[in-house]
C-alpha positions in Angstrom: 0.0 0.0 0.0 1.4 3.6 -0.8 1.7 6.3 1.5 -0.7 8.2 -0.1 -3.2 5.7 0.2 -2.3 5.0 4.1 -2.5 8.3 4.8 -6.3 8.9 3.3 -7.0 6.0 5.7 -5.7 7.5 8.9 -7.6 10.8 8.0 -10.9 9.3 7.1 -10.4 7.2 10.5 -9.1 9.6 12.8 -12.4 10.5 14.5 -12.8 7.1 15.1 -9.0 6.2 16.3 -7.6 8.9 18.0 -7.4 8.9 21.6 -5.7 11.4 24.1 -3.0 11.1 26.5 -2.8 9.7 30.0 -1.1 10.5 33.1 0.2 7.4 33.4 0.5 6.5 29.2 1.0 8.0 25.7 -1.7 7.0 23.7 -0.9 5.2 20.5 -1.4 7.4 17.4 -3.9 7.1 14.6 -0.6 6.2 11.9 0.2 3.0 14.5 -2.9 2.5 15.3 -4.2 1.7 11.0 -0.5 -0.1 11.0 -1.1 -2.7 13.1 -4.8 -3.3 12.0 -3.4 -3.5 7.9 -0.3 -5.4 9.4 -2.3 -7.8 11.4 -5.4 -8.6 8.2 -2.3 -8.3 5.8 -0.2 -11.5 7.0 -2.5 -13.0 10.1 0.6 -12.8 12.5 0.3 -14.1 15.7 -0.2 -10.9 18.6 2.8 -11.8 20.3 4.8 -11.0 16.9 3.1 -7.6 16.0 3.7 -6.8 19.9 7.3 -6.7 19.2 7.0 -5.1 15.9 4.9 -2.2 17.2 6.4 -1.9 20.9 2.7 -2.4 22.5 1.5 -4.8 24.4 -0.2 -8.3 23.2 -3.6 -7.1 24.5 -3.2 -3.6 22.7 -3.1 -5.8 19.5 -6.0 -7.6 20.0 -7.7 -4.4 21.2 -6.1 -2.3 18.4 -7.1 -4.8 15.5 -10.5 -5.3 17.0 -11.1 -1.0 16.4 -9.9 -1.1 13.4 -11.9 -3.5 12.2 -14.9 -1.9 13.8 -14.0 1.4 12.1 -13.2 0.4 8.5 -16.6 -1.5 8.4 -18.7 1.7 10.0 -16.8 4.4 8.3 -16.2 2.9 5.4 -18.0 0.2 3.8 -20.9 2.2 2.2 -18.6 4.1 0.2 -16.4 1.7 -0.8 -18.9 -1.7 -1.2 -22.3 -1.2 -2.3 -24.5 -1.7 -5.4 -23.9 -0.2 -8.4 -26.3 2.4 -9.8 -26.9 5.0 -12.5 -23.6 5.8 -14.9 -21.6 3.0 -12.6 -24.2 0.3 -13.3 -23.7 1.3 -16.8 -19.8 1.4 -17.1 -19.9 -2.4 -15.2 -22.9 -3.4 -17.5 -20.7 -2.3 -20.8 -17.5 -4.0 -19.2 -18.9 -7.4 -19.1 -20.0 -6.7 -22.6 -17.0 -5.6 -23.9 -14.7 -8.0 -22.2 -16.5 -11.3 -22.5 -19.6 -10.8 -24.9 -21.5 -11.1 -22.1 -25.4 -9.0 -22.3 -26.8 -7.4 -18.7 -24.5 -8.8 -16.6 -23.9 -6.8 -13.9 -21.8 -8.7 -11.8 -20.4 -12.3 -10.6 -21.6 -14.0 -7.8 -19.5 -16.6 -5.4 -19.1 -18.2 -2.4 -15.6 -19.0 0.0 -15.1 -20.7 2.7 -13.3 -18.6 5.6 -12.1 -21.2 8.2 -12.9 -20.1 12.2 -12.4 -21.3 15.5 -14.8 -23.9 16.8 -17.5 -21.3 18.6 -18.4 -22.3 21.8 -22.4 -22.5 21.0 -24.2 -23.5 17.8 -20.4 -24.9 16.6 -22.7 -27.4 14.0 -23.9 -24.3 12.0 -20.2 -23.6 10.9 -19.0 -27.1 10.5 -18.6 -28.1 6.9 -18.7 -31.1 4.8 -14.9 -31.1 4.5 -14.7 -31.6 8.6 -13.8 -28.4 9.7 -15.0 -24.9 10.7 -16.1 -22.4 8.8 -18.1 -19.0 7.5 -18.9 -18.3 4.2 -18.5 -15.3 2.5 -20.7 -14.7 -0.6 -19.8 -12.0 -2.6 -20.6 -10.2 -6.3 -18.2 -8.5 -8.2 -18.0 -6.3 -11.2 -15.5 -6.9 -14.0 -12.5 -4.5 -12.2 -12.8 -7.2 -9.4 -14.6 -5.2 -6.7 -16.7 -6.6 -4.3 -20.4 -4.8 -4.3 -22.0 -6.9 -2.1 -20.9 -9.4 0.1 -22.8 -11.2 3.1 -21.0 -13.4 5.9 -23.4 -16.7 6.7 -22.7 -19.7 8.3 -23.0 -23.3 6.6 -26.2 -23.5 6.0 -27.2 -22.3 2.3 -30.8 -22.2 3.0 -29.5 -18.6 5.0 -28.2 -17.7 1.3 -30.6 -15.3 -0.6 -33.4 -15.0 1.7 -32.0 -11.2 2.2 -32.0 -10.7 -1.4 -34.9 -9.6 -3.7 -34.5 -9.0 -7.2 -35.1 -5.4 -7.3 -32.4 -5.1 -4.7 -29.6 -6.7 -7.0 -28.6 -4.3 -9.9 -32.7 -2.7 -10.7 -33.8 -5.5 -12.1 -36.7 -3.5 -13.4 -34.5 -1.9 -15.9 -34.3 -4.0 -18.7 -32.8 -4.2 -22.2 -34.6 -5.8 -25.4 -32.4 -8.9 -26.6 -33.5 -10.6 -29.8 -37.1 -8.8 -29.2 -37.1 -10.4 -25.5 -37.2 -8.0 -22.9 -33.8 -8.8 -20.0 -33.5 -7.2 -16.8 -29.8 -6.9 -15.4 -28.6 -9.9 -13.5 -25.3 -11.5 -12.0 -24.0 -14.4 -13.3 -23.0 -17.9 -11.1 -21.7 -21.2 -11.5 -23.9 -24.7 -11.5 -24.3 -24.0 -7.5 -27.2 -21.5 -7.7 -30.6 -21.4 -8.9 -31.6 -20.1 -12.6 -33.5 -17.0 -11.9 -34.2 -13.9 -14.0 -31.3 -12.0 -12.0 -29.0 -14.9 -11.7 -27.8 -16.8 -14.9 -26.2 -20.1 -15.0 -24.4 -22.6 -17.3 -26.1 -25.4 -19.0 -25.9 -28.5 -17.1 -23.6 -30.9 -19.2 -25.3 -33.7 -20.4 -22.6 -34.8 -23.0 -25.8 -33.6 -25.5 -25.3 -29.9 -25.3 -25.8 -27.6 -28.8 -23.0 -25.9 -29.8 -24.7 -22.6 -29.1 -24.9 -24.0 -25.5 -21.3 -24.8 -25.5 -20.8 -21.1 -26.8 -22.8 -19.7 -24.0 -21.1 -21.7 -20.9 -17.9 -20.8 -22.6 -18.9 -16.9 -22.8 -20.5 -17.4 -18.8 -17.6 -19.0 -17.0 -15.4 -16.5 -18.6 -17.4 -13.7 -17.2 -17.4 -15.4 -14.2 -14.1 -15.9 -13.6 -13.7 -12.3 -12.5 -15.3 -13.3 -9.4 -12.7 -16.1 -9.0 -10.2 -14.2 -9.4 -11.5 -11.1 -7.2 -11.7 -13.6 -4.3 -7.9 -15.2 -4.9 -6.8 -11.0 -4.7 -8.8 -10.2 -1.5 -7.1 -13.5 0.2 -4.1 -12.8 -1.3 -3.7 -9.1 0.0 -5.4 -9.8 3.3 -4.1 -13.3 4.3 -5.6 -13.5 7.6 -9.1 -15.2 4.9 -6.5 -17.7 3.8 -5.8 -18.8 7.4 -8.5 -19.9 10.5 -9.6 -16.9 11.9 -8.6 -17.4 15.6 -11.1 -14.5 16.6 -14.0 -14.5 18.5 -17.4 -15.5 16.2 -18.7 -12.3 16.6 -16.1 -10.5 15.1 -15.6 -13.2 12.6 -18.1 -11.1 10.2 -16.6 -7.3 11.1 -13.1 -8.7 10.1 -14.1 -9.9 6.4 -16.3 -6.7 5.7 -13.3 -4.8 6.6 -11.0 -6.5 4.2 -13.8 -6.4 1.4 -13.3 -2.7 2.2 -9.8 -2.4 2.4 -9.7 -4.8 -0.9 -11.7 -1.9 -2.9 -10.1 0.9 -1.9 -6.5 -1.0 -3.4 -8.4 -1.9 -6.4 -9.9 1.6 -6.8 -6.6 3.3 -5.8 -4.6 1.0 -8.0 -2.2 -0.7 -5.7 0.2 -3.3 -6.6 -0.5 -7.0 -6.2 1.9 -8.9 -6.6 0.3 -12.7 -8.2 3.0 -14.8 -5.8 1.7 -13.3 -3.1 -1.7 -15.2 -3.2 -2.1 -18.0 -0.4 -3.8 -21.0 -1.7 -6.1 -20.5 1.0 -9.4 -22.5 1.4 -11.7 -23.4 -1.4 -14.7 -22.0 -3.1 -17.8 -23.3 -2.4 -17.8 -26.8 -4.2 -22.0 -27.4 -5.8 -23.0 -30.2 -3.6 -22.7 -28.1 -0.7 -24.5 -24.4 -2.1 -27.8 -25.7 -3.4 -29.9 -22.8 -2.3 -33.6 -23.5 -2.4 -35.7 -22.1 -4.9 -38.9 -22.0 -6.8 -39.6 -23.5 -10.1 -40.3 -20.7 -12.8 -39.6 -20.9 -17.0 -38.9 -17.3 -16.9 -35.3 -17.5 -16.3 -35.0 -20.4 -18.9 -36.3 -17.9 -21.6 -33.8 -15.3 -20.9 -31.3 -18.2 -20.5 -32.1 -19.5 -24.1 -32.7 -15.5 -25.6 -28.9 -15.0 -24.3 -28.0 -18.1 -26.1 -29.1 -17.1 -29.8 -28.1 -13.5 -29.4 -25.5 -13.7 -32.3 -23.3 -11.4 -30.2 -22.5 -14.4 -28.0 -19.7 -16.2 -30.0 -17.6 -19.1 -29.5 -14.0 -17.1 -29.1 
């Protein structure tokens, strides 16, 4: 991260950081403060070893990464991750277009595991079907890799959409004429989700697919590799994703809004990243375990079929 860009965080967080001195201490400043908060999400380091590196106590990290946290997500989240609208929905809208041939997509949708601590109550709610802890983080992205949404839930994918309602993801209303069908925006996902209006999928390969068909899963899982990839950068910057979270639960889902956040303000302020850098971390969602429940409707497998003989989607 640049100075420049370190420094716009410790001013937009300095109401929220700075404390004043003691009689009996010097209160730590708002520049240490952001420090060991990026330091600690950056690389996952133990307290002990940031206590040294800062000159603070082990329970001042805890306590200063906690704050930070808290204050990226409060201050900072709804300008930096939020639904696209107006001339930004149109710019994403045109990206996906341009870069993969792909019509009305206004965003890719995914789901990561994010390994925890076994929590004391509840623990079967985050205990997966690979034997071990976790949250997931499901997120959309546009084509520049930024996360516009993202929601924390535990292991049960019947929790997954039942915040969402069409005319909350990307104005669904809106729509475009495509081959004389009418198309409202919608995200694009792999063979996980649901076909809905707002949410296109693949064709299920049954060894008997069209070639159209094979054009269109091609032109899909290009467009949604951006999600793919945005995840692999946010782990890769903030490493503490790619390792268990040895937090309390309840600040399990303060700690990955906070590196959403801090992940589009590099993207947005064009920070390095650096590709061997990216931890392996823990897997996507694999299908059998993100079958979200939904209701039959032929809707969505119009506008899957019109997207399919648009002759703008080609085989490339």
């Amino acid at each position: 991260m640049r100075r420049e860009t370190f420094n716009m965080l410790c001013e937009w967080l300095s109401p929220r950081l700075s404390y004043e001195d003691t009689n009996f201490r010097q209160a730590i400043s708002v520049q240490k403060h952001v420090a060991v908060g990026l330091w600690w999400l950056a690389t996952g380091a133990g307290y002990r070893t940031l206590a040294h590196l800062f000159g603070i106590s082990d329970a001042s990290v805890c306590l200063k990464v906690r704050e930070f946290s808290h204050a990226v997500r409060h201050e900072m989240i709804r300008e930096y991750v939020m639904l696209p609208e107006g001339e930004e929905l149109q710019t994403i809208l045109l990206g996906f277009m341009i870069h993969w041939g792909f019509p009305q997509c206004a965003g890719a949708i995914d789901g990561s595991h994010i390994p925890v601590i076994d929590p004391p109550e509840s623990h079967t709610n985050y205990f997966n079907h690979k034997g071990w802890h976790s949250v997931i983080l499901q997120a959309i992205v546009d084509h520049n890799f930024c996360v516009h949404n993202s929601r924390v839930l535990r292991n049960s994918w019947k929790l997954i959409f039942l915040t969402y309602h069409p005319s909350l993801l990307f104005f669904s209303s809106v729509t475009a004429v495509i081959s004389r069908h009418s198309s409202a925006h919608h995200a694009v996902g792999g063979s996980a989700y649901p076909l809905w209006s707002w949410l296109m999928k693949g064709y299920p390969e049954t060894g008997n697919l069209t070639e159209d068909q094979h054009c269109f899963n091609k032109t899909l899982s290009g467009a949604r590799m951006t999600v793919e990839c945005a995840i692999g950068r946010l782990k890769g910057r903030w490493r503490c994703l790619s390792k268990r979270l040895d937090v309390d639960i309840s600040l399990v889902a303060t700690i990955i809004s906070a590196c959403c956040t801090l992940h589009n303000i590099c993207e947005k302020h064009n920070e390095a990243y650096c590709e061997d850098l990216n931890a392996a971390g823990s897997p996507n969602v694999p299908p059998e375990a993100a079958g979200p429940l939904c209701v039959a409707d032929t809707q969505p497998l119009k506008i899957r079929e019109t997207l399919t003989l648009r002759k703008h989607v080609q085989h490339s």
